[in-house]
C-alpha positions in Angstrom: -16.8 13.5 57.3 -15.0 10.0 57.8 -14.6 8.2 55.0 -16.1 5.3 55.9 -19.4 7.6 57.1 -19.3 8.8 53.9 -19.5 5.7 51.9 -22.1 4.5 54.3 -24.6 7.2 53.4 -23.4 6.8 49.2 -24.7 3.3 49.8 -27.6 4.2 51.3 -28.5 6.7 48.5 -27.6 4.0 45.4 -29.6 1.6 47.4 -33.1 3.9 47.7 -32.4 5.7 44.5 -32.8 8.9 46.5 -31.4 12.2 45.4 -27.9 12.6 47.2 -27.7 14.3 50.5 -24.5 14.1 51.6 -24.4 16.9 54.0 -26.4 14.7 56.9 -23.4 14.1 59.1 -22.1 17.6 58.9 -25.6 19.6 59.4 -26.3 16.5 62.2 -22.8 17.8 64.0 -23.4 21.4 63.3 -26.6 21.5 65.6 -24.5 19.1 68.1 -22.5 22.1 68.5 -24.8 24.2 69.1 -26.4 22.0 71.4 -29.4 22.2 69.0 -30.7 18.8 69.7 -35.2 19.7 68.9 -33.4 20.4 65.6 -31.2 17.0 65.3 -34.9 15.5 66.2 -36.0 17.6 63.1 -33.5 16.8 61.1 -33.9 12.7 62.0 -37.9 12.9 61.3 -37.0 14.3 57.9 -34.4 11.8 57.1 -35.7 8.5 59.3 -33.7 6.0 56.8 -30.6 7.7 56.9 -30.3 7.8 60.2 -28.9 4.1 60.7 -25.9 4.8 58.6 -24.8 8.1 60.4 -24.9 6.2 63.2 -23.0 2.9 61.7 -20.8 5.3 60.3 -19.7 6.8 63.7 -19.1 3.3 64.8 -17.2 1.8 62.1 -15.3 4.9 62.2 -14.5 4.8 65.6 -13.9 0.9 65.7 -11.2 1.6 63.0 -9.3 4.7 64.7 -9.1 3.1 68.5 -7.7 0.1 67.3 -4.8 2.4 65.9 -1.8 2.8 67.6 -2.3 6.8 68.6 0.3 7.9 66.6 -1.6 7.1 63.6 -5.2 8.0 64.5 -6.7 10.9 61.8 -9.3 11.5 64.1 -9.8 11.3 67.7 -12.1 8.4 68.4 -13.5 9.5 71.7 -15.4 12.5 69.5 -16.8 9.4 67.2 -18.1 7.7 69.8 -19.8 10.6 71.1 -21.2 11.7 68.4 -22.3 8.1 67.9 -24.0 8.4 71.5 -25.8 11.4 70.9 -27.3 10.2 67.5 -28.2 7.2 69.1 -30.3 9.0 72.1 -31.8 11.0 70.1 -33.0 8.6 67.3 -34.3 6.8 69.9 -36.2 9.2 71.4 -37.8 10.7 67.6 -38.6 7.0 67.0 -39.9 5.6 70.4 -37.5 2.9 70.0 -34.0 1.6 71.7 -32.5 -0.4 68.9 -29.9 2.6 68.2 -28.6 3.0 71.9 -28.4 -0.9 72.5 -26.6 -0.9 69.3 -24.2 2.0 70.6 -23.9 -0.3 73.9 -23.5 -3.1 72.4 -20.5 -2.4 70.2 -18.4 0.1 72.9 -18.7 -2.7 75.0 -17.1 -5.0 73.0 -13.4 -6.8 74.2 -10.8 -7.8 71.4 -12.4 -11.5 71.1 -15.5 -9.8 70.3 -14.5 -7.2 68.0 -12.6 -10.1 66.1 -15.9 -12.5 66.6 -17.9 -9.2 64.9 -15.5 -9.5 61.6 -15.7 -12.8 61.7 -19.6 -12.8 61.2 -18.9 -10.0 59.2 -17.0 -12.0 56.6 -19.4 -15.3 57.4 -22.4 -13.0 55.5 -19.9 -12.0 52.9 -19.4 -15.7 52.0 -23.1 -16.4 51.9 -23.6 -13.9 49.6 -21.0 -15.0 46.9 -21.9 -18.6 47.5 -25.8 -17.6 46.8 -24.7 -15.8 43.8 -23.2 -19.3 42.6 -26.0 -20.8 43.5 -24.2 -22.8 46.2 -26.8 -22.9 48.6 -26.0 -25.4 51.0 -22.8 -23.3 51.5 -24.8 -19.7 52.0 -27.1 -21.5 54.3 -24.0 -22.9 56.3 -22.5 -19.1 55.4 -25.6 -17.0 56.6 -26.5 -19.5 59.9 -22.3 -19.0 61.4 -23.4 -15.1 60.4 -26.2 -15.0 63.0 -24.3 -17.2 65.3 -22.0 -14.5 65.9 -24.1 -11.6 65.9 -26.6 -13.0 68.3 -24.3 -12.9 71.8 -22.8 -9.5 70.2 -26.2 -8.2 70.2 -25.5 -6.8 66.5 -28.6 -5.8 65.7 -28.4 -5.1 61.6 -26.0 -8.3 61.9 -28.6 -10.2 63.1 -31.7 -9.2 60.6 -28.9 -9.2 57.7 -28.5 -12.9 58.0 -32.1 -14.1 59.5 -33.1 -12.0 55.8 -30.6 -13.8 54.0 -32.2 -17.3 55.6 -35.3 -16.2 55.1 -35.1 -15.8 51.5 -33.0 -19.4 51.3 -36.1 -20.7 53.2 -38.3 -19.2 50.5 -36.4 -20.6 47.7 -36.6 -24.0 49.4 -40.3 -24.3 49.5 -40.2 -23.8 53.5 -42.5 -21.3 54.3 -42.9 -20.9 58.0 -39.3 -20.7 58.5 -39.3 -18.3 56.1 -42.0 -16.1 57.8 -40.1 -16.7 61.3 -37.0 -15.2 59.5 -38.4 -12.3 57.6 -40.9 -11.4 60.0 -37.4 -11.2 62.8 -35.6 -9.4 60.2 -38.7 -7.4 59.4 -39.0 -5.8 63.2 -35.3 -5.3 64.2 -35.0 -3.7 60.1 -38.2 -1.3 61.7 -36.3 -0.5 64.9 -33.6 0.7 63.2 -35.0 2.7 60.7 -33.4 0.5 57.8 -34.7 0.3 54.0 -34.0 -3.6 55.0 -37.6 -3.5 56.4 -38.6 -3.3 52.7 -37.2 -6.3 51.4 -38.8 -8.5 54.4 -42.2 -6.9 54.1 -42.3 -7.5 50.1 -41.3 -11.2 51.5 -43.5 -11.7 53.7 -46.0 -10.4 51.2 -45.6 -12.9 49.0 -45.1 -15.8 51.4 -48.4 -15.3 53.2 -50.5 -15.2 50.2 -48.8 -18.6 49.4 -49.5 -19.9 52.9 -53.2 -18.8 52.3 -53.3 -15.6 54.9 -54.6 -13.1 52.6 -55.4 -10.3 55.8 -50.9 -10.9 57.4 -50.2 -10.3 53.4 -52.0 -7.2 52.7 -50.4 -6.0 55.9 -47.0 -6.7 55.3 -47.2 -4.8 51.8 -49.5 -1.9 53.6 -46.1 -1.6 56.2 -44.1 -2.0 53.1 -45.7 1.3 51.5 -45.6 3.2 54.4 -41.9 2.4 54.7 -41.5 3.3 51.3 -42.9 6.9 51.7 -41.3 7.5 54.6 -37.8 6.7 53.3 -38.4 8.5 50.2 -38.7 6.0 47.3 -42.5 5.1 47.3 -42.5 5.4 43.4 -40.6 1.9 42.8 -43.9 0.7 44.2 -46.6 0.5 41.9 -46.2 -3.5 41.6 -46.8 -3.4 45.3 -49.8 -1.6 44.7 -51.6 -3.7 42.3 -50.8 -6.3 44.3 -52.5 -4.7 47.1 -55.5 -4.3 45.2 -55.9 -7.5 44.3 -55.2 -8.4 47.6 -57.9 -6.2 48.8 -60.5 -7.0 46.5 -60.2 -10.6 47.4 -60.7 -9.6 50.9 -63.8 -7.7 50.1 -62.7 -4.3 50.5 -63.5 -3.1 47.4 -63.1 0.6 48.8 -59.7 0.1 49.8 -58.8 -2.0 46.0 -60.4 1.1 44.5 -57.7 3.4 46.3 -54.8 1.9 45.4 -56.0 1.1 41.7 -56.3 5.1 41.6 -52.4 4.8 43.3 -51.0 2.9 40.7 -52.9 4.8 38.3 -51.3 8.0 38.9 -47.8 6.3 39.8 -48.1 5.1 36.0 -49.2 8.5 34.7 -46.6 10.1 36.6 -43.7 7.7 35.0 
């Protein structure tokens, strides 16, 4: 397993607070050598939000090694990139999507000036981040906004709903509410195509956001994709908030039925703690 693979699934796992499952990338390339690929499609139903990072961890992986002089690769970088491939087609076909093969286009495809434009953004969102952490937020905004500048013609998919999140939730702290659902509800669908826990965060945005703007029915939605996410990904217990919110939400709606059903949700959730 490359090391940078590696650390991409640990993030994964600290993010979603799953058990550990380290042994994705090495049961994904057993079956590849088999030329089991209805049991890689298993294997990716099971695991639909780890997916993403087997796949980024290909790529970063391979990035890193063909840029070496040969001399110095540890692994051959034609065999990443393959792998990268397959895991792409396939994901794509379990999830009826093509975010995972343009991504796979889009960074093979790449010349020097783009690779270097790709850190570039790379380090753009890292600067948004600490500056939003100091509460600098005329610099994130700057930060985030030369982020998605250079993920957009790189077609950088997780690039691009990284930083329109990040706006999104400057735009919430500002007060500006339709920006902030444009952003979120961008991040929100490319975070979806992708398989990414990202979805989440967007969702629980969005959430909130539309209540505010008064659009009850687009914010019981939002959480209701939120949940789904959640049990898909493996984590739908660090939702119960989302749940009495979706009861609320419901009841105001006049669904009493459906406020009812996740009451009992949240009820268990609690008894369950």
């Amino acid at each position: 397993m490359s090391t940078l693979a590696g650390l991409a699934l640990c993030f994964l796992l600290q993010a979603s607070g799953a058990e550990a499952q380290p042994d994705l990338q090495a049961l994904f390339e057993e079956k590849c050598a088999a030329a089991a690929f209805a049991a890689v499609d298993e294997l990716f139903r099971a695991r639909p939000y780890e997916v993403i990072y087997l796949v980024d961890g290909y790529l970063e992986s391979w990035l890193e090694q063909d840029e070496l002089p040969v001399a110095e690769r540890s692994v051959d970088p034609d065999r990443l990139l393959r792998l990268a491939r397959i895991a792409a087609e396939r994901a794509d076909r379990v999830f009826s999507s093509d975010a995972f093969g343009r991504t796979v286009k889009a960074w093979s495809g790449w010349s020097a000036e783009e690779r270097a434009a790709f850190r570039k953004g790379r380090d753009a969102h890292q600067r948004g981040r600490e500056a939003q952490q100091e509460k600098r937020y005329e610099d994130a905004q700057e930060a985030y906004a030369a982020a998605l500048e250079a993920a957009e013609p790189l077609g950088d998919l997780k690039g691009i709903a990284q930083a329109e999140q990040a706006l999104g939730d400057l735009a919430v702290g500002a007060g500006h509410l339709e920006e902030a659902v444009q952003r979120h509800g961008r991040a929100r669908d490319l975070f979806a195509a992708l398989r990414h826990h990202g979805m989440l965060r967007s969702c629980r945005a969005l959430g909130r956001v539309h209540e505010q703007l008064g659009d009850l029915a687009a914010a019981r939605s939002n959480l209701e994709r939120m949940l789904e996410a959640a049990r898909e990904a493996g984590h739908d217990t660090d939702t119960r908030a989302v749940r009495a919110t979706l009861a609320r939400l419901c009841r105001e709606l006049g669904d009493e039925e459906a406020a009812e059903r996740y009451e009992g949700e949240e009820a268990k959730a609690e008894d369950g703690k």
